[in-house]
MIVO-472261 format. One record per residue (C-alpha): x, y, z. Coordinates in pm, whole numbers, padded with zeros to 5 digits, always signed. Example, Ala and Ser with C-alpha at 12.3 -4.5 7.8 and 13.67 -1.06 7.14 Angstrom:
<pts>
+01230-00450+00780 +01367-00106+00714 
</pts>
This chain:
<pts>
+01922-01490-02042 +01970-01862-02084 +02124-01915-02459 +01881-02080-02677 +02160-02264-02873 +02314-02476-02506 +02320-02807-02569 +02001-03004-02393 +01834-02624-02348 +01524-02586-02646 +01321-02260-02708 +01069-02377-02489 +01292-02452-02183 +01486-02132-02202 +01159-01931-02264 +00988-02112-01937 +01345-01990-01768 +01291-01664-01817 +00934-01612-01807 +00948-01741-01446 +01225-01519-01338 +01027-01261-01505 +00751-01350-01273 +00963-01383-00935 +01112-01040-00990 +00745-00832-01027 +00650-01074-00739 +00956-00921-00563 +00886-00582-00683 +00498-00565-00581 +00623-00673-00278 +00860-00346-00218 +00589-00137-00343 +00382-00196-00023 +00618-00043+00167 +00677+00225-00058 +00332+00369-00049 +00317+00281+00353 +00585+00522+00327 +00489+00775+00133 +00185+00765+00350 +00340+00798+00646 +00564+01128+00563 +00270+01293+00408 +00041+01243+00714 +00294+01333+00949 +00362+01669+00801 -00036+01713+00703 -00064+01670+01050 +00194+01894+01193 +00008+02162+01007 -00301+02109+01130 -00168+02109+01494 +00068+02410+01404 -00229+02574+01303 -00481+02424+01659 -00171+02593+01834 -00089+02927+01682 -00396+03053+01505 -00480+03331+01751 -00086+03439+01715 -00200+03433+01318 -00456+03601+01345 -00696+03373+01191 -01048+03341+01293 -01151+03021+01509 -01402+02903+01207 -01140+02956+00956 -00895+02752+01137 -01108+02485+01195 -01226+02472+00812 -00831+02455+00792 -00788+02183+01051 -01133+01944+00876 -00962+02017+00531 -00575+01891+00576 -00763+01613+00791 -00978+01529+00439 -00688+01555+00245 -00497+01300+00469 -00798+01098+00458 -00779+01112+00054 -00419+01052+00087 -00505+00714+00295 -00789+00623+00019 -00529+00638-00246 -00243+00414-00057 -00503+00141+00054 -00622+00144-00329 -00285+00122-00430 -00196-00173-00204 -00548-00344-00275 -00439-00297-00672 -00079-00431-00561 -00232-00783-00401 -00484-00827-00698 -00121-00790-00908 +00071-01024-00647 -00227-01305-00653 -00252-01257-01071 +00158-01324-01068 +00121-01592-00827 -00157-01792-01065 +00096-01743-01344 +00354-01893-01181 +00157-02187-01052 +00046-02210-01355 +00419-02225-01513 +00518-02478-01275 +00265-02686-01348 +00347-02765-01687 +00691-02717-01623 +00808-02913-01349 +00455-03126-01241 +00117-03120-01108 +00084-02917-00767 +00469-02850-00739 +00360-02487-00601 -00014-02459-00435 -00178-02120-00582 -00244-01859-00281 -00570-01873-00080 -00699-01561-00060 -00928-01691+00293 -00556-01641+00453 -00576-01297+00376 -00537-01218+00777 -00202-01395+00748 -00079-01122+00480 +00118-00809+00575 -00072-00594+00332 -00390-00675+00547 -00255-00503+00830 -00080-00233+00669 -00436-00106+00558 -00529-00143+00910 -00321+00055+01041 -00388+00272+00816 -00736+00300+00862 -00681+00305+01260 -00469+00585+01209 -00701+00773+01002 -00978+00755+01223 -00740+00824+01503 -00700+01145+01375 -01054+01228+01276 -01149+01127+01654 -00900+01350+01780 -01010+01624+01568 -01348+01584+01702 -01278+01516+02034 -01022+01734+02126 -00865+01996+01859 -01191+02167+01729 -01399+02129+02081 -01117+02339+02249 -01079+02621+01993 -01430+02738+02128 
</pts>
């Protein structure tokens, strides 16, 4: 923390200081937490997933009937699917958060250093974010697996 009693340094000064490194480290940290839930996402899918193809591949060495299994294979694919819902809400949340800090600190700036030192995000670049495309993929993966399902696990346990 800058000390309030520096020479040249007033209340105000030292309080815009640190309210603006206050803001670039939750920018930073809503940053990390995209990845975070990506991954979190990722290793629960993947081992969902593994059990419903562990379960497409040995439910007749089980001894598990073929509707049961595929009630089995339709639920871990709807709880992947609610898995997915929750990390693109949680990234959605975490840009609303990003573009809230971002205002702030344009807003800062502007009465700290001058007029349009830092331009406020536009959120018409959205295709230009990383977050955008994280909830792409996955959404492409989700419905990759739901196609699958469809297509090829539950058709061929006939």
């Amino acid at each position: 923390m800058v000390a309030v009693t520096q020479p040249g340094i007033d209340r105000a000064q030292a309080f815009e200081v640190e309210r603006y490194k206050y803001l670039l480290q939750q920018l930073h940290t809503v940053n990390e937490n995209v990845y975070r839930f990506l991954a979190i996402y990722q290793t629960l899918a993947t081992v969902l997933v593994g059990a419903a193809l562990a379960l497409f591949v040995r439910y007749d060495d089980w001894k598990i009937e073929r509707e049961i299994a595929q009630i089995g294979i339709v639920a871990i694919l709807l709880l992947v699917t609610v898995i997915a819902a929750f990390t693109i809400l949680l990234i959605v949340v975490g840009v609303l958060t990003w573009l809230d800090y971002r205002r702030e600190e344009c807003e800062l700036t502007e009465e700290a250093v001058r007029p349009g030192y830092r331009k406020p995000p536009d959120p018409k670049n959205f295709w230009r974010w990383y977050e955008t495309y994280i909830v792409l993929f996955i959404l492409g993966s989700v419905g990759f697996m739901w196609v699958g399902a469809a297509l090829v696990l539950l058709p061929a346990m006939t």
